[in-house]
MDAnalysis code that builds the backbone (N, CA, C; Angstrom):
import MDAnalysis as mda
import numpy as np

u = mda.Universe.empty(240, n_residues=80, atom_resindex=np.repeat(np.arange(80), 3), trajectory=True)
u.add_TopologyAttr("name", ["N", "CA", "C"] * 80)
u.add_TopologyAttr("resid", np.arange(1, 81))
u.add_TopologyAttr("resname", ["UNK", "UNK", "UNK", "UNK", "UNK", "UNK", "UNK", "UNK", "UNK", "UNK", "UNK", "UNK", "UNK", "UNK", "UNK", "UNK", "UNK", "UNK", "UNK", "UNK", "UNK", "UNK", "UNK", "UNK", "UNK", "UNK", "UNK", "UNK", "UNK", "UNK", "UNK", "UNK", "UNK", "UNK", "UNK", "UNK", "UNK", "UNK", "UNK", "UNK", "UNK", "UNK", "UNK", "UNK", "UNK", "UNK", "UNK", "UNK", "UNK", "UNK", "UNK", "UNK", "UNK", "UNK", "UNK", "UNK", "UNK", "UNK", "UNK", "UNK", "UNK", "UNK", "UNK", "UNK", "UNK", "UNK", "UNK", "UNK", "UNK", "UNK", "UNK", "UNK", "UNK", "UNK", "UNK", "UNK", "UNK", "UNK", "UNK", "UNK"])
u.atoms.positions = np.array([
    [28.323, -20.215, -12.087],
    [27.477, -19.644, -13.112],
    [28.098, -18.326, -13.579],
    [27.823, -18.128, -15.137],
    [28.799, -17.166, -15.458],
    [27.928, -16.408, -16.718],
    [27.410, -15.625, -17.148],
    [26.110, -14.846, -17.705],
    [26.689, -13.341, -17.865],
    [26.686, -13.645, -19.722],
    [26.797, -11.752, -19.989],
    [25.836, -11.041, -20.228],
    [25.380, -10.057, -20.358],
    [24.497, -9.058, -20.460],
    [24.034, -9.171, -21.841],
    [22.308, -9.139, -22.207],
    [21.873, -9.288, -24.089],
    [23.172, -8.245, -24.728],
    [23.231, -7.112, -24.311],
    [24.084, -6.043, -25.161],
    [25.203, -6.688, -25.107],
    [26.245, -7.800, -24.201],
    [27.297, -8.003, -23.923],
    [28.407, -6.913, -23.300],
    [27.604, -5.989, -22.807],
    [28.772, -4.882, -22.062],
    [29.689, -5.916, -20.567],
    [28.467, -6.064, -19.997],
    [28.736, -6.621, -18.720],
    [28.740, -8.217, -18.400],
    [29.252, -8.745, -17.837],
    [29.933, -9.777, -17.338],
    [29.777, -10.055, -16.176],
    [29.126, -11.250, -15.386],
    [28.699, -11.234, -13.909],
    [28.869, -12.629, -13.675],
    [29.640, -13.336, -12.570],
    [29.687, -14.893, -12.375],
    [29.990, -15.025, -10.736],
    [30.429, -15.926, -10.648],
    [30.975, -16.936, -9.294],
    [32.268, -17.405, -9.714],
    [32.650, -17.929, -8.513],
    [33.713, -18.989, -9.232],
    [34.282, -19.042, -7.207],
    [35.201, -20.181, -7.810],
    [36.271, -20.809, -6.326],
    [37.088, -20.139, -6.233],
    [38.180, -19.368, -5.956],
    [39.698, -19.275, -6.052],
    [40.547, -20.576, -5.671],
    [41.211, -19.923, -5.892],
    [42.357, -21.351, -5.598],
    [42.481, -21.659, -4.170],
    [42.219, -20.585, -3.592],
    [42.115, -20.989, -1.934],
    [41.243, -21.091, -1.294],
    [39.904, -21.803, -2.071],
    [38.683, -22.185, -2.018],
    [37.737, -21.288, -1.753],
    [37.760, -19.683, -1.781],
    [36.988, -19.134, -1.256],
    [35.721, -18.627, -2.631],
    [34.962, -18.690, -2.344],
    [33.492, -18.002, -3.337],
    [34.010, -16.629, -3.908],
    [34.317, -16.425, -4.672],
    [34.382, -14.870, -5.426],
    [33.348, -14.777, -6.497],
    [32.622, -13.692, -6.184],
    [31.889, -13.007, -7.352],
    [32.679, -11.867, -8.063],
    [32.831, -12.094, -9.508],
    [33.432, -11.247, -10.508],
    [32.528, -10.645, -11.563],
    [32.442, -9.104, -11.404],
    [32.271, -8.540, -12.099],
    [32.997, -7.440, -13.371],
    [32.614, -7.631, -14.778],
    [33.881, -7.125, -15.612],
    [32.598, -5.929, -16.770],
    [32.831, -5.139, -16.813],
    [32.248, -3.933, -17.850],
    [33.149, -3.898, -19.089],
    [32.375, -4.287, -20.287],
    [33.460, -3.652, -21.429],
    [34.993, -4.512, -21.254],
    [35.006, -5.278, -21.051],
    [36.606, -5.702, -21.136],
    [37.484, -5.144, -20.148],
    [36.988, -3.975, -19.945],
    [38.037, -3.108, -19.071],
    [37.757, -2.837, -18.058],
    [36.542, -2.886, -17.189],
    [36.254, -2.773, -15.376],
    [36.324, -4.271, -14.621],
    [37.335, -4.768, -14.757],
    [36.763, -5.864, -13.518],
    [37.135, -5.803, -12.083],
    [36.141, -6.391, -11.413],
    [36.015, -6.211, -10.258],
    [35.782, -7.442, -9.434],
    [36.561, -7.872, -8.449],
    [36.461, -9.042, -7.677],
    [35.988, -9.061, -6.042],
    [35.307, -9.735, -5.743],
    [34.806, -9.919, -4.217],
    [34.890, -11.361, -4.001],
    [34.908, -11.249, -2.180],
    [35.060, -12.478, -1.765],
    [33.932, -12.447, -1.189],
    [33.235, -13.824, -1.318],
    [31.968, -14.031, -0.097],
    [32.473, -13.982, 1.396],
    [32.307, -13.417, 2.441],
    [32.457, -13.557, 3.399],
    [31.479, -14.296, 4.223],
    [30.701, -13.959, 4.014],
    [29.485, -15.288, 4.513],
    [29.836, -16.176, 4.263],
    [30.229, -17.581, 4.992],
    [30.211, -18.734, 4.614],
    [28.837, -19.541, 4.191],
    [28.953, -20.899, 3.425],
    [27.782, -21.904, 3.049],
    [26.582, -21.148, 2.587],
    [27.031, -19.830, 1.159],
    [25.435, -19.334, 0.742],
    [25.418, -20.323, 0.450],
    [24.258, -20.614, -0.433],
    [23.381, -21.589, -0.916],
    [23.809, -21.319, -2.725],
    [24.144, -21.805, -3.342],
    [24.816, -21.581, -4.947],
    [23.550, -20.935, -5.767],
    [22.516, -21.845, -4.934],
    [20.913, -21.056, -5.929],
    [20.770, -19.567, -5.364],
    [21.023, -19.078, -4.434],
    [20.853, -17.881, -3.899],
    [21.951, -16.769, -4.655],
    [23.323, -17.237, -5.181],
    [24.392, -16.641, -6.178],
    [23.487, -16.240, -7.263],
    [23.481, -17.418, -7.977],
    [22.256, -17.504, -9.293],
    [21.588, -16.674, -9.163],
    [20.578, -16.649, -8.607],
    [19.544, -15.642, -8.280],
    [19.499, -14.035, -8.573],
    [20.901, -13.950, -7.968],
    [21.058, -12.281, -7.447],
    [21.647, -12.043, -8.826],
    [22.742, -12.758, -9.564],
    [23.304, -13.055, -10.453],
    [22.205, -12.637, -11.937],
    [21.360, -13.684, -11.920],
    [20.768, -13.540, -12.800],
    [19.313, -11.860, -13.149],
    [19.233, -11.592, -11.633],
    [18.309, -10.727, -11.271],
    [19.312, -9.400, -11.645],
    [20.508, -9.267, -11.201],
    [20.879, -7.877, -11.468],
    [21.527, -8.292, -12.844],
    [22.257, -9.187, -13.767],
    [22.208, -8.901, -14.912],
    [21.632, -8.353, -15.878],
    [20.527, -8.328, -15.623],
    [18.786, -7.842, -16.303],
    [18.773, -6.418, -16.097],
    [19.689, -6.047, -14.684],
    [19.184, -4.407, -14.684],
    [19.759, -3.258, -15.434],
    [19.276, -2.500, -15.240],
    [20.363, -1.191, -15.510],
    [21.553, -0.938, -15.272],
    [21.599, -0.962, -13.623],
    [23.004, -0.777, -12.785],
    [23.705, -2.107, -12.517],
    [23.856, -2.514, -13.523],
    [24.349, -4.332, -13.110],
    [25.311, -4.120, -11.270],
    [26.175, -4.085, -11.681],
    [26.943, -4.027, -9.873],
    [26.305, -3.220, -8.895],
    [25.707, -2.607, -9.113],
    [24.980, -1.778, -7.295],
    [23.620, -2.866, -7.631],
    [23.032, -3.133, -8.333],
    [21.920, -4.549, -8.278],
    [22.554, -5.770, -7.446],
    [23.491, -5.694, -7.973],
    [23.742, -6.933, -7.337],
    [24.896, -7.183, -6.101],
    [25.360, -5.871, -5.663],
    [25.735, -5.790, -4.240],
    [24.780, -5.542, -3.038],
    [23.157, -4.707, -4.027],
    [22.007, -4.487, -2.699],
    [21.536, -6.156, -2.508],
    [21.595, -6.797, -3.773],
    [20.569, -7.819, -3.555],
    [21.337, -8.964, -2.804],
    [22.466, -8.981, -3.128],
    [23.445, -9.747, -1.760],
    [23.197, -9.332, -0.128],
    [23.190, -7.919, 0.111],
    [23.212, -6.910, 1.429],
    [22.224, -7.278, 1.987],
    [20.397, -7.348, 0.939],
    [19.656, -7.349, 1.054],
    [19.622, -8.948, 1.790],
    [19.977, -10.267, 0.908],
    [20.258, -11.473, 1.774],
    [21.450, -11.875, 2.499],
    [21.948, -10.635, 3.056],
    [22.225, -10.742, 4.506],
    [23.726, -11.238, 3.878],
    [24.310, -11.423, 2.686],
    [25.647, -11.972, 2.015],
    [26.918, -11.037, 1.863],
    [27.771, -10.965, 2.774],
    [28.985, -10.342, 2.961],
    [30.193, -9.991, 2.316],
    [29.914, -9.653, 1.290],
    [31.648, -9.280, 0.418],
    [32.199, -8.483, 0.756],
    [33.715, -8.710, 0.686],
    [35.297, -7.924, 0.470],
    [35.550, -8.051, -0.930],
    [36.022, -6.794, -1.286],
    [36.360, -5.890, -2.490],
    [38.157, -6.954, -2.410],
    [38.455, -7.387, -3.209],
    [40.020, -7.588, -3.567],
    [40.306, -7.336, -4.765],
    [39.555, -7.187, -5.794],
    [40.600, -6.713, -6.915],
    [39.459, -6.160, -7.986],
])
């Protein structure tokens, strides 16, 4: 799942890498992107969505949606 912001500043999704792992990508303006790996194994894809769709809506798009991961217990590493 992959969802920009009504204004279109921000940019928030999922996706596989090539070495199968869950990355959530976040991109501001064309010019901030930011990549994590799930470290938690087997979230649940509706539980991505969720947090996904809940901090797109906010103010602080990325600290929304790194508490609301933390908050369900979902583990990311920062890689790019």
């Amino acid at each position: 799942m992959f969802i920009h912001s009504d204004d279109g500043y921000h940019f928030l999704g999922h996706r596989k890498s090539s070495f199968g792992k869950v990355q959530m990508v976040y991109d501001s303006k064309g010019a901030e992107r930011k990549i994590y790996d799930l470290e938690t194994q087997n979230v649940p894809v509706g539980l991505l969505n969720s947090a996904i769709t809940k901090s797109i809506n906010s103010r602080r798009v990325l600290p929304t949606l790194l508490a609301t991961l933390s908050a369900l217990n979902i583990s990311l590493k920062h890689t790019g």
